[in-house]
MARVEX-997119 format. One line per field, with one value per residue: residue number from 1; x negated, y, z of N, C-alpha, C in turn. Coordinates in nm, 3 decimals, padded with zeros to 5 digits. Atoms other than C-alpha are relative to their C-alpha. Example, Ala and Ser with C-alpha at 12.3 -4.5 7.8 and 13.67 -1.06 7.14 Angstrom:
BEGIN
nr	[1|2]
npx	[-00.089|00.082]
npy	[-00.119|-00.119]
npz	[00.000|-00.006]
capx	[-01.230|-01.367]
capy	[-00.450|-00.106]
capz	[00.780|00.714]
cpx	[-00.090|00.077]
cpy	[00.120|00.109]
cpz	[00.000|00.073]
END
This chain:
BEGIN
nr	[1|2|3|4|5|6|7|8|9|10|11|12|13|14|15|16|17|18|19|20|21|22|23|24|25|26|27|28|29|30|31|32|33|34|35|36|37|38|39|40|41|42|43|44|45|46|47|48|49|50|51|52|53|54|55|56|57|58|59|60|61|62|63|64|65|66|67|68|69|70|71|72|73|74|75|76|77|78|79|80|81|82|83|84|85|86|87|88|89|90|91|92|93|94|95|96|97|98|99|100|101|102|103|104|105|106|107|108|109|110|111|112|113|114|115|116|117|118|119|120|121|122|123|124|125|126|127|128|129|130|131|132|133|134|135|136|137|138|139|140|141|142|143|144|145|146|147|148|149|150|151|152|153|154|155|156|157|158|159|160|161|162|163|164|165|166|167|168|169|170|171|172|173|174|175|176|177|178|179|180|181|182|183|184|185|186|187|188|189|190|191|192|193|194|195|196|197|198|199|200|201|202|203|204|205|206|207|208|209|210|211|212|213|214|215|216|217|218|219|220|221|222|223|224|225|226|227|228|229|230|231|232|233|234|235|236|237|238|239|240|241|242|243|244|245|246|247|248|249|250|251|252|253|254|255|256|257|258|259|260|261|262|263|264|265|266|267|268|269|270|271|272|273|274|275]
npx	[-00.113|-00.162|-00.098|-00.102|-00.122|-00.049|00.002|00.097|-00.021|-00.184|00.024|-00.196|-00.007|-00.054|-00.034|00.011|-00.077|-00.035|-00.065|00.121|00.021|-00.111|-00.015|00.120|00.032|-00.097|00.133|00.159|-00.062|00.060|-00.047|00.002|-00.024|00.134|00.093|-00.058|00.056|00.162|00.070|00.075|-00.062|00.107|00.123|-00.039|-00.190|-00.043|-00.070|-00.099|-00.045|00.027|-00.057|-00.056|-00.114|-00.038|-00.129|-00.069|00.003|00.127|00.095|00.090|-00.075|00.007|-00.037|00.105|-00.018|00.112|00.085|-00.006|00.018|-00.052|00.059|00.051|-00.067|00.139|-00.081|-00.023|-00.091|00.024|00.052|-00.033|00.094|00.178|00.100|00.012|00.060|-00.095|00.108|-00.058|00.074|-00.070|-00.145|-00.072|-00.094|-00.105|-00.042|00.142|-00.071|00.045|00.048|00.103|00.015|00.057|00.163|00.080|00.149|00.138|-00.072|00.120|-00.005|00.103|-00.050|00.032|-00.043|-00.123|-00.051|00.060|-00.060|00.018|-00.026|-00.055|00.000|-00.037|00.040|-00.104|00.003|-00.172|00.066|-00.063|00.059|00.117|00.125|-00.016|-00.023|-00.001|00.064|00.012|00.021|-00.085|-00.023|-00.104|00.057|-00.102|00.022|-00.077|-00.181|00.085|-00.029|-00.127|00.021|00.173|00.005|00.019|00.090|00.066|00.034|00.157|00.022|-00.032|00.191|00.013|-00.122|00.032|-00.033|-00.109|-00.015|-00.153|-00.099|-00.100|-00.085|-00.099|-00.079|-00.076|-00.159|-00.022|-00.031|00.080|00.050|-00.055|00.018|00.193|-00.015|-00.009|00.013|00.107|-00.093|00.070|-00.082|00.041|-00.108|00.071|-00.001|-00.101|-00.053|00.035|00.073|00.102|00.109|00.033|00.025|00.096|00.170|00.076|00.058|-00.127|-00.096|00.003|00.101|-00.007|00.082|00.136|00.019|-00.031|00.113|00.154|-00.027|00.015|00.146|00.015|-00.090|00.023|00.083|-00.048|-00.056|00.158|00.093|-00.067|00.031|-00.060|00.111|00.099|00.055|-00.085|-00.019|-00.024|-00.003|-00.080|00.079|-00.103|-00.103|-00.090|-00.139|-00.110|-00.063|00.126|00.017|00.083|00.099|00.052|00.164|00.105|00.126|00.061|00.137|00.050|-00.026|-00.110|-00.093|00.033|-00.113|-00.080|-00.128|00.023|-00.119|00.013|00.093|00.085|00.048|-00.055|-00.107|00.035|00.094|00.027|00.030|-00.071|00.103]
npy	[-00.006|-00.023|00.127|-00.081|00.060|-00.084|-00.119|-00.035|-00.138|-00.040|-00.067|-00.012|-00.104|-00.025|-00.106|00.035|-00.077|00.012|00.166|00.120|00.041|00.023|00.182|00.117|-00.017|00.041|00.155|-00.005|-00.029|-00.125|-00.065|-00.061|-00.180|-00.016|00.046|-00.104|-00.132|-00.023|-00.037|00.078|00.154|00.074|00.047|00.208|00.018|-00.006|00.167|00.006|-00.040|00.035|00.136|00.009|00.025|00.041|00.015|00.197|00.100|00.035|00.053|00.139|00.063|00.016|-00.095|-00.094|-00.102|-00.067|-00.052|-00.102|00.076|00.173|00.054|00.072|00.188|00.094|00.154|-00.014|00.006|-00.072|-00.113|-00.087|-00.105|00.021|-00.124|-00.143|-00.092|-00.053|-00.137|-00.097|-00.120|-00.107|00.079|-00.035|-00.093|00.079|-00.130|-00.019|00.101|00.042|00.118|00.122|00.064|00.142|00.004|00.140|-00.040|00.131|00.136|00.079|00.131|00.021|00.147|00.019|00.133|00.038|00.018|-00.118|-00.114|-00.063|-00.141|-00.127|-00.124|-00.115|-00.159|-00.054|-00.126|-00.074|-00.158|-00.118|-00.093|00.066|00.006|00.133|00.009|00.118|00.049|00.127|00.144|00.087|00.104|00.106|00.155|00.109|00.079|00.113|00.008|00.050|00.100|-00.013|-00.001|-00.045|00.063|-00.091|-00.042|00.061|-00.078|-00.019|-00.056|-00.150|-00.050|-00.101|-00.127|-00.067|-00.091|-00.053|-00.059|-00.031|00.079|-00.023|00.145|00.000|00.181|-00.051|00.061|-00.027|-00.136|-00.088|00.028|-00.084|-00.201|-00.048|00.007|-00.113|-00.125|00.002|00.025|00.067|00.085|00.132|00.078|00.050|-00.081|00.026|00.103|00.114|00.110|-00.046|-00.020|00.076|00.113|-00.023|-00.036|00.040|-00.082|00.031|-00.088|-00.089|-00.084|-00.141|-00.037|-00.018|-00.109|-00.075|00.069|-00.091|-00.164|00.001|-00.029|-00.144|-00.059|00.010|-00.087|-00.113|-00.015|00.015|-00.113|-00.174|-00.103|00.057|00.095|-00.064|00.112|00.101|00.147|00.139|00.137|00.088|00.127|00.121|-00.026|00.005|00.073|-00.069|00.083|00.037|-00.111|-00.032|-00.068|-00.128|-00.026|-00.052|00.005|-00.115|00.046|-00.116|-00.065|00.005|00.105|00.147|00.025|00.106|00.126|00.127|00.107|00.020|00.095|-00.063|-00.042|-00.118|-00.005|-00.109|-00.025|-00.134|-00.085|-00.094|-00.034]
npz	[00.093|-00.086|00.015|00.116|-00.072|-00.149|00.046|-00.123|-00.172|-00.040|-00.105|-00.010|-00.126|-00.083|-00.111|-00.077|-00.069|-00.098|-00.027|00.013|-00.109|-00.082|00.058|-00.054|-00.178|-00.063|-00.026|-00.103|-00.146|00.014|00.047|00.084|00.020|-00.054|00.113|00.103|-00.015|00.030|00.137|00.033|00.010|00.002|00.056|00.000|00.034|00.152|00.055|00.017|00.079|00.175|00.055|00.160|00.029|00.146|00.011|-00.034|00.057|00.026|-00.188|-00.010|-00.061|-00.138|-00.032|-00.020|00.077|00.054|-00.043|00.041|00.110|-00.031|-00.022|00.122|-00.028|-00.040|-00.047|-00.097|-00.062|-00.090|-00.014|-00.142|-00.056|-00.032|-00.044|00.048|-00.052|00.086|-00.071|-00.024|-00.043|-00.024|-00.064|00.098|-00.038|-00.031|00.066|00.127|00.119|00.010|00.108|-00.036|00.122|00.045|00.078|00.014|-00.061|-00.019|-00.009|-00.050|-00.021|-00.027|-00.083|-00.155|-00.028|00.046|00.183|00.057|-00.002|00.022|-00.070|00.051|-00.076|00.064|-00.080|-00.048|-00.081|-00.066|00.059|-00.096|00.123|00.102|-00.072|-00.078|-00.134|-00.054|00.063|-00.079|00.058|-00.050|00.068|00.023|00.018|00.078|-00.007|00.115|-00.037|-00.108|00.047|-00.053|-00.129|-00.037|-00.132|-00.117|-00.055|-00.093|-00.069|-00.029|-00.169|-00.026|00.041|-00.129|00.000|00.017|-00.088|00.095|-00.082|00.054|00.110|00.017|00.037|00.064|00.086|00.107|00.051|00.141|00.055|00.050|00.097|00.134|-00.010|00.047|00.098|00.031|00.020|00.099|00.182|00.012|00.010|-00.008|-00.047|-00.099|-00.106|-00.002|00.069|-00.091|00.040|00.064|-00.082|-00.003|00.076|00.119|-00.035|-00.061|-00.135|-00.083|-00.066|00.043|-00.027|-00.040|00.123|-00.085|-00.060|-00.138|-00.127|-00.020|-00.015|-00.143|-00.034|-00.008|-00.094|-00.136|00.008|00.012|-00.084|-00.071|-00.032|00.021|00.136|00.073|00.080|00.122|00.121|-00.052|00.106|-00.103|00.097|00.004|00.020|-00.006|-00.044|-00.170|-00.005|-00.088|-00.122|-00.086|-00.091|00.042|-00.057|00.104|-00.081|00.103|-00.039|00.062|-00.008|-00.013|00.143|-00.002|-00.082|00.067|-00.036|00.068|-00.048|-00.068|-00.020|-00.139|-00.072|-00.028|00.129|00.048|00.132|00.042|-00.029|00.075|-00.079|-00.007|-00.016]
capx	[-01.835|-01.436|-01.255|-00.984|-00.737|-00.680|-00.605|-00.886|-00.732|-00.328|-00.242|00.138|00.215|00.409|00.560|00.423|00.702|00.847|01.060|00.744|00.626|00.908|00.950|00.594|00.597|00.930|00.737|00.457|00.721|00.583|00.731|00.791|00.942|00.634|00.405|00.578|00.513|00.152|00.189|-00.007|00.014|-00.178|-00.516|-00.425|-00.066|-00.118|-00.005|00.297|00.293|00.217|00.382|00.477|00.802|00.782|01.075|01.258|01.221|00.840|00.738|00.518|00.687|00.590|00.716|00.412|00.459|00.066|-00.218|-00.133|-00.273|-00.103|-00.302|-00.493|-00.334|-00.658|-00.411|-00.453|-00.105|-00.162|-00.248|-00.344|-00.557|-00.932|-01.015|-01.025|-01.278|-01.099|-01.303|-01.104|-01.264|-00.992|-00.613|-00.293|-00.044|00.300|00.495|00.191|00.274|00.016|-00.188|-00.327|-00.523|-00.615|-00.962|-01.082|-01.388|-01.483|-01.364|-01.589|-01.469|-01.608|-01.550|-01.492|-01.388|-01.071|-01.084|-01.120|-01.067|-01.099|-01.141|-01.000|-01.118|-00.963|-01.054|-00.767|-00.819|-00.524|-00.604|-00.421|-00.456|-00.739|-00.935|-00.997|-00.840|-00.849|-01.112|-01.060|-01.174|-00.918|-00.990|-00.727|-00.804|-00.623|-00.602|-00.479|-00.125|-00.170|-00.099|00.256|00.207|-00.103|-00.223|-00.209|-00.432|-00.698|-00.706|-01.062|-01.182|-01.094|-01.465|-01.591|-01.384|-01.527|-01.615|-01.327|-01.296|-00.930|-00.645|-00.315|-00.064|00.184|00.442|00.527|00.899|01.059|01.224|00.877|00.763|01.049|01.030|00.628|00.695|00.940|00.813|00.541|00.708|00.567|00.825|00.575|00.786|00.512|00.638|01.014|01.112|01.041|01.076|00.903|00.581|00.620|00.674|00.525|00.213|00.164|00.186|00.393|00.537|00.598|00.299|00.211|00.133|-00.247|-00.227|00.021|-00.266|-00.538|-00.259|-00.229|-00.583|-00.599|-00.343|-00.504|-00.837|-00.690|-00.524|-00.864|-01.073|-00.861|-00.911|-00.839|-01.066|-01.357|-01.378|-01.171|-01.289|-01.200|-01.167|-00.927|-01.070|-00.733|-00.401|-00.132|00.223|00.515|00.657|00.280|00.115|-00.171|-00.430|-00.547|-00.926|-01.140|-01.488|-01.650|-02.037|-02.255|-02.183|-01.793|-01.568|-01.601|-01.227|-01.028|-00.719|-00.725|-00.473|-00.322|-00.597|-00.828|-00.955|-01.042|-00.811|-00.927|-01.265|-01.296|-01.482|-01.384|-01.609]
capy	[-00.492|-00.402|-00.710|-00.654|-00.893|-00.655|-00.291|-00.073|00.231|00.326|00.594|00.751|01.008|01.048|01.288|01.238|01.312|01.339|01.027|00.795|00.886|00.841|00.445|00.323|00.502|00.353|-00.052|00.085|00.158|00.515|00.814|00.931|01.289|01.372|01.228|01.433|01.750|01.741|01.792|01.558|01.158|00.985|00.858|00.438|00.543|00.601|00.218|00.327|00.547|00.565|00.243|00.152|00.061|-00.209|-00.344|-00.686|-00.859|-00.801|-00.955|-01.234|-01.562|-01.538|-01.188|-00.980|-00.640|-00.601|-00.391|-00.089|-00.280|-00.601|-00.844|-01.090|-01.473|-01.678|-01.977|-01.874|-01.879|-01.776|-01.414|-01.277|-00.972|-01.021|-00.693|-00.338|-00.050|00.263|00.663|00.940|01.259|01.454|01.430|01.447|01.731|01.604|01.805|01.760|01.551|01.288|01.106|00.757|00.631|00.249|00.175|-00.168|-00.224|-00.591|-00.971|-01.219|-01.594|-01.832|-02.238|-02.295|-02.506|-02.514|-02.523|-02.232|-01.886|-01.557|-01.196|-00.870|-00.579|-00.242|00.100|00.297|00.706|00.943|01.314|01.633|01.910|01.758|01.695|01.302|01.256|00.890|00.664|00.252|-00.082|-00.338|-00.728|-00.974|-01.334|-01.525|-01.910|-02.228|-02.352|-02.525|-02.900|-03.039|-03.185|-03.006|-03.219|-03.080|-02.862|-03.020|-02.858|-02.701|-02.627|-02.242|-02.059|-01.862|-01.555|-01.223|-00.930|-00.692|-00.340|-00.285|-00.535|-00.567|-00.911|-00.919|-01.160|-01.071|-01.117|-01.165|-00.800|-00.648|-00.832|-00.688|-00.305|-00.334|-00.474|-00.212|00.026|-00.052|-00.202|-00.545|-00.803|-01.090|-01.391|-01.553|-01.258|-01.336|-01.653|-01.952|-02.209|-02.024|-01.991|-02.345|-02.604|-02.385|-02.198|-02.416|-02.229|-02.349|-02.095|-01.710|-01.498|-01.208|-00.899|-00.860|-00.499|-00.480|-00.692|-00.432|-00.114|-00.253|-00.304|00.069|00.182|-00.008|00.199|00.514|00.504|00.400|00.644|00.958|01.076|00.975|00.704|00.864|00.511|00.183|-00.180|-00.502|-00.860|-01.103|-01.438|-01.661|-01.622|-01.535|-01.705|-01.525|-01.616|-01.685|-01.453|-01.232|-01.069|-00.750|-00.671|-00.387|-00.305|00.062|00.047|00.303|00.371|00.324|00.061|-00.307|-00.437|-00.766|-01.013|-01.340|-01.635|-01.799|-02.043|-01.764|-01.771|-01.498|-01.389|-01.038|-00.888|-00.468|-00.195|00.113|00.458]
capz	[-02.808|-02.667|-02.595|-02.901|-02.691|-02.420|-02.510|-02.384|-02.169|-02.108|-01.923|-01.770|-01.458|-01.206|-00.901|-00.588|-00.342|-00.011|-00.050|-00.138|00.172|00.365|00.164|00.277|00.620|00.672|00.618|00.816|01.127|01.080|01.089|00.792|00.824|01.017|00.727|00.477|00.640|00.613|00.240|00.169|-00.008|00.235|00.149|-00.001|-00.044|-00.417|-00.471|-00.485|-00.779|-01.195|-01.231|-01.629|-01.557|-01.783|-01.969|-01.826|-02.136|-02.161|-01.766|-01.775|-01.690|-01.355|-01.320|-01.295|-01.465|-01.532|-01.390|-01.620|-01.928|-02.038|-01.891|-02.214|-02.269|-02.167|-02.108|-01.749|-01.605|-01.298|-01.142|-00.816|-00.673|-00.640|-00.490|-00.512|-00.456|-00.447|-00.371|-00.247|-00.329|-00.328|-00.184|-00.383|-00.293|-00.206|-00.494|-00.746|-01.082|-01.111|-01.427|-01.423|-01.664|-01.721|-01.854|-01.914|-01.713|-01.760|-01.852|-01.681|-01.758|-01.583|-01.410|-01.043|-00.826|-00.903|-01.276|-01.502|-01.437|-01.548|-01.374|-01.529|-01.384|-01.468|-01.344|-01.222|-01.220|-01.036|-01.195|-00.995|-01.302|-01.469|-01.162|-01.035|-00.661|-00.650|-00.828|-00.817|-00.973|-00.942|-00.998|-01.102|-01.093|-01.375|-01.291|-01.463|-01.380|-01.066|-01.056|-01.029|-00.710|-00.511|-00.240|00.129|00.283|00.483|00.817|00.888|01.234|01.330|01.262|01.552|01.667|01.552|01.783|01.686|01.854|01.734|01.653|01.574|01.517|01.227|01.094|00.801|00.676|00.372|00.373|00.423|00.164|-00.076|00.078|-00.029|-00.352|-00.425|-00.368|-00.570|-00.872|-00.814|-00.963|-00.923|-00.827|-00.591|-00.345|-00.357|-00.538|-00.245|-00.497|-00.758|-00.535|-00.419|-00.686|-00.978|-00.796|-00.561|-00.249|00.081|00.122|-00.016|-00.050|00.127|-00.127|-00.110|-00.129|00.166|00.387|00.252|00.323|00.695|00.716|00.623|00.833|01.155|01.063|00.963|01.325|01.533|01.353|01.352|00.990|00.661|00.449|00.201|00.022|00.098|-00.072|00.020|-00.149|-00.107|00.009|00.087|00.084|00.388|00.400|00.501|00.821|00.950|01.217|01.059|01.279|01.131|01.291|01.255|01.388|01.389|01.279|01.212|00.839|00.921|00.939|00.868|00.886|00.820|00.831|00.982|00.925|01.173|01.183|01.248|00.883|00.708|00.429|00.359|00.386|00.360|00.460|00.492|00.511]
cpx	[00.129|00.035|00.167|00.113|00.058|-00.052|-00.107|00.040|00.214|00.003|00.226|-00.030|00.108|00.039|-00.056|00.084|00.012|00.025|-00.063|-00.050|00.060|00.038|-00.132|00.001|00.101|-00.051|-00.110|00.060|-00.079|00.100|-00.032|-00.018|-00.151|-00.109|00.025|-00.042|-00.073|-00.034|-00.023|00.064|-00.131|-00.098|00.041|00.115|-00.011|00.046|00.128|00.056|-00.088|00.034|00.076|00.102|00.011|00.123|00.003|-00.072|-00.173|-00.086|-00.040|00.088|-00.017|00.039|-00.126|-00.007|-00.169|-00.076|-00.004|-00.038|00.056|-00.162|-00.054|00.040|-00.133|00.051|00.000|00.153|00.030|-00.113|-00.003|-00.094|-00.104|-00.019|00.000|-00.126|00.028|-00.122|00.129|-00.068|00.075|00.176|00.088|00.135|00.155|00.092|-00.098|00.059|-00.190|-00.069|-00.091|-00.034|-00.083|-00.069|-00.012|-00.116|-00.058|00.121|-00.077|00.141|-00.096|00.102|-00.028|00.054|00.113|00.066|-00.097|00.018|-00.040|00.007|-00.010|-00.050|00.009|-00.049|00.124|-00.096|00.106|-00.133|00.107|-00.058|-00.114|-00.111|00.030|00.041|-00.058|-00.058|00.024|-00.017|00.080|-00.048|00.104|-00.075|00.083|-00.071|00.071|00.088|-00.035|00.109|00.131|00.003|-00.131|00.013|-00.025|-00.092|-00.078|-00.029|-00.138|00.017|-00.007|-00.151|00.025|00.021|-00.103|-00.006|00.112|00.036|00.141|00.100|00.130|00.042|00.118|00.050|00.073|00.136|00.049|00.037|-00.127|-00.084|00.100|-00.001|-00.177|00.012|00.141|-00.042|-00.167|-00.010|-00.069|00.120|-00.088|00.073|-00.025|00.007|00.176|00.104|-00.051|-00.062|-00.059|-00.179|-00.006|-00.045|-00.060|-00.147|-00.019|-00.033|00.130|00.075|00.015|-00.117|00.031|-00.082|-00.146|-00.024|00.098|-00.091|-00.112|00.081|00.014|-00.104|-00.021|00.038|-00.039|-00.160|00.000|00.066|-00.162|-00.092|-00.003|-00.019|00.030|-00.144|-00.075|-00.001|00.081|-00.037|00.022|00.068|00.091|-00.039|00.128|00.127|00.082|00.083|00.083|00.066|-00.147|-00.062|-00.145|-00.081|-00.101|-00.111|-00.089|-00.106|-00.061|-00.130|-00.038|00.032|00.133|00.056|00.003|00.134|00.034|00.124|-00.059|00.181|00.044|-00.081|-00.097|-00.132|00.033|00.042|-00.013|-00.143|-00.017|-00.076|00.043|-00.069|00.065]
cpy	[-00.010|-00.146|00.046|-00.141|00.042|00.173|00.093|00.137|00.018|00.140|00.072|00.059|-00.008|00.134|-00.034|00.111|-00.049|-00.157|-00.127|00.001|-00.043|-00.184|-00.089|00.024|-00.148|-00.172|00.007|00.002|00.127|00.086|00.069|00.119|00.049|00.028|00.114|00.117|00.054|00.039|-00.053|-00.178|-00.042|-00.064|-00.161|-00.006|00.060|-00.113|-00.017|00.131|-00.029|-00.150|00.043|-00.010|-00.069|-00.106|-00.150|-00.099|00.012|-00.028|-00.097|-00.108|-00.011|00.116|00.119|00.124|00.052|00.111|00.202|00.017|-00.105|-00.105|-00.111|-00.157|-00.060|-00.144|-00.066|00.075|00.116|00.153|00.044|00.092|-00.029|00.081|00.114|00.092|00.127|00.104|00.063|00.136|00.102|-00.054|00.079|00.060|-00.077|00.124|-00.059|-00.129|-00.097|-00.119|-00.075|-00.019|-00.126|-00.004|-00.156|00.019|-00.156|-00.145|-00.104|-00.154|-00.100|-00.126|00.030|-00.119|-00.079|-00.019|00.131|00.130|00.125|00.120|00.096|00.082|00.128|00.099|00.064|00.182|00.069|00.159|00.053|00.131|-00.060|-00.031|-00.139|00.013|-00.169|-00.098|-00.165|-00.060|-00.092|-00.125|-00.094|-00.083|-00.072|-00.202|-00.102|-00.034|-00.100|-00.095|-00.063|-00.075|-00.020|-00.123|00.085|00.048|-00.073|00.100|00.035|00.007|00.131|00.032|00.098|00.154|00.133|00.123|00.100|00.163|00.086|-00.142|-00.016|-00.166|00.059|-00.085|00.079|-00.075|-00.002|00.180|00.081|-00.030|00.060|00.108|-00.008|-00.046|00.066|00.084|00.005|-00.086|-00.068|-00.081|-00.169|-00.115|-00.088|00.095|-00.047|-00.108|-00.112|-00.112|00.015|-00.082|-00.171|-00.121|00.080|00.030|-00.082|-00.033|-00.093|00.065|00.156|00.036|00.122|00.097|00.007|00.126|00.033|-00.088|00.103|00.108|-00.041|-00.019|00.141|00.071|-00.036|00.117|00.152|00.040|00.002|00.096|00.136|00.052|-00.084|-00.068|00.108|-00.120|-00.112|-00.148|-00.115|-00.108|-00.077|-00.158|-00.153|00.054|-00.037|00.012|00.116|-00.078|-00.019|00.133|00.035|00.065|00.072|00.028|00.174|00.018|00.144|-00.031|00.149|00.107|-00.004|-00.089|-00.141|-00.038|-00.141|-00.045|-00.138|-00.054|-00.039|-00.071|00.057|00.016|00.158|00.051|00.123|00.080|00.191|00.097|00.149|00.202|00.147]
cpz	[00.079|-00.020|-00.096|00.066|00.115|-00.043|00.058|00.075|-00.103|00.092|00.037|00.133|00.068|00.094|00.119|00.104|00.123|00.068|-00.055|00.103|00.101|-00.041|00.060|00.130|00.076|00.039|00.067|00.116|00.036|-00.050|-00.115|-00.074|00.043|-00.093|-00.065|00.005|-00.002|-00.109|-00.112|-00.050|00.137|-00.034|-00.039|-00.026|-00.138|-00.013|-00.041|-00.121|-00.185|00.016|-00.091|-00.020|-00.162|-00.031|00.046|-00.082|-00.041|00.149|-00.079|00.092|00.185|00.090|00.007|-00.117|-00.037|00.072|-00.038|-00.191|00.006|00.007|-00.147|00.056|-00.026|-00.005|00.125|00.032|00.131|00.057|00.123|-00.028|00.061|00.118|-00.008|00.101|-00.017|00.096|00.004|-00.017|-00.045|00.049|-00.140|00.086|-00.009|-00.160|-00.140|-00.130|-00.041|-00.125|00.076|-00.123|00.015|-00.068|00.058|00.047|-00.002|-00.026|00.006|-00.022|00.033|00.051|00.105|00.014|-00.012|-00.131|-00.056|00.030|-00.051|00.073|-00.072|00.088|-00.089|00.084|-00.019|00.022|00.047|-00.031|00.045|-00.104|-00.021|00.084|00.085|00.147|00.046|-00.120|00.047|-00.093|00.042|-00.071|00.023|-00.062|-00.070|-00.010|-00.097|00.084|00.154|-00.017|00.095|00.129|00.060|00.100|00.122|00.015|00.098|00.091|00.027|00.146|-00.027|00.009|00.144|00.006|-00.040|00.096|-00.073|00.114|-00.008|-00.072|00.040|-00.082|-00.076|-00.022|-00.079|-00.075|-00.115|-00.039|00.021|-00.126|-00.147|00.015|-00.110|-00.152|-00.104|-00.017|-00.066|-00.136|-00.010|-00.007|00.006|00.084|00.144|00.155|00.038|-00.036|00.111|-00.089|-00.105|00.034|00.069|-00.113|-00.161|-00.006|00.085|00.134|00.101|00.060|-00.089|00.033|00.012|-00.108|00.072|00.019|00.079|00.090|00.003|00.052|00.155|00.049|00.013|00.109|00.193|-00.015|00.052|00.194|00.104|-00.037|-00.006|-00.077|-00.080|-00.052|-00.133|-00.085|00.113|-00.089|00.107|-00.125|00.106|-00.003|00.026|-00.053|00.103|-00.080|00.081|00.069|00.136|00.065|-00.113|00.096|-00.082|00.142|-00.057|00.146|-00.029|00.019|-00.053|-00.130|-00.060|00.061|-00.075|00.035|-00.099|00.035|00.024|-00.075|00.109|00.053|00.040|-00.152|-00.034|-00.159|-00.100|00.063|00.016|00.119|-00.048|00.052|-00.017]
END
């Protein structure tokens, strides 16, 4: 039976142009013009289009403009990014006018350790004249308000280092954290608000988005295995602080690419493979 508290499919299009590629290259420290000329959106660089543009006065107090459906009031507060599994089986022409359509694909509530929570998962299609390019499952993790003063983190011991046959060190800054949430029409406040993200979520610091940790995961791949991604998933197992060093990893195996982020403690923060 449809969950009748969460609408079951949306849908809204876009342009995919020049100067989208030229906005993410430019946060990747990638040429742009270059990009452009190929034609082509890059493979993972849809993220940055069919956004609802939805109005001011209907954000969620925490700023989060929604998945593509409004997210359902559980009396979970809080919202991050689980996960995504996204297919490529076809590319999207630079020029080309692009539909998405939002489909409800699942609402698992459930207790952890941290209380209660709930996971949303939507299905995301990107259609190029009536023919799918880009297929994905997205989960969002809705949590309970997190408590007015958390207690510290208990340091762990750093887990043993991973073989890694590609990697790359970031520190991510506040302005790449507002280019990436531009340009992907992410007003969530836990990316730009300090004391937002501290004394309401929790956090000690700003969070990094989780899909710019999976698009530089991509992007160290995409570079190592000289072609573009057929399929891209990856889960979200911590969160990374802005200001803190990230170590982006990947690994080629026989059936692709096994790739992650690290913290600075050498935790890992993002899991994905890549094929």
């Amino acid at each position: 039976m449809p969950d009748t508290r969460f609408p079951g499919e949306a849908g809204t299009d876009d342009v995919a142009t020049p100067g989208l590629v030229r906005r993410i290259a430019a946060l990747l420290d990638r040429d742009g013009r270059a990009l452009a000329a190929a034609g082509l959106l890059p493979r993972g660089w849809h993220v940055g289009l069919c956004h609802d543009g939805v109005p001011h006065s209907r954000l969620r107090p925490d700023g989060y403009a929604g998945p593509g459906l409004p997210l359902p009031d559980l009396g979970l507060p809080r919202v991050m990014l689980g996960g995504r599994r996204a297919a490529f089986p076809g590319d999207i022409p630079l020029g080309a006018t692009v539909e998405r359509r939002a489909t409800l694909a699942g609402i698992a509530e459930k207790t952890g350790r941290s209380g209660r929570l709930a996971v949303v998962t939507v299905r995301h299609g990107f259609s190029v004249e009536g023919c799918e390019v880009v297929v994905e499952e997205a989960d969002y993790v809705l949590r309970e308000a997190a408590p007015i003063a958390s207690p510290p983190d208990v340091p762990s011991p750093p887990p043993p280092p991973r073989p890694a046959g590609t990697t790359r060190v970031v520190v991510p800054d506040e302005a790449l954290l507002f280019r990436f949430s531009a340009v992907t029409d992410n007003p969530h406040r836990i990316h730009y608000d300090a004391p937002f993200a501290r004394d309401r979520e929790g956090y000690p610091a700003l969070v990094v988005n989780g899909g710019l940790t999976a698009l530089l995961v991509l992007e160290l791949v995409r570079e190592a295995a000289g072609r573009p991604p057929a399929a891209f998933d990856y889960r979200m197992r911590r969160p990374l602080l802005c200001g803190r060093p990230i170590r982006l990893c990947a690994r080629a195996e026989p059936d692709g690419w096994h790739a992650w982020a690290e913290d600075e403690t050498g935790a890992i923060a993002l899991e994905a493979e890549v094929r």
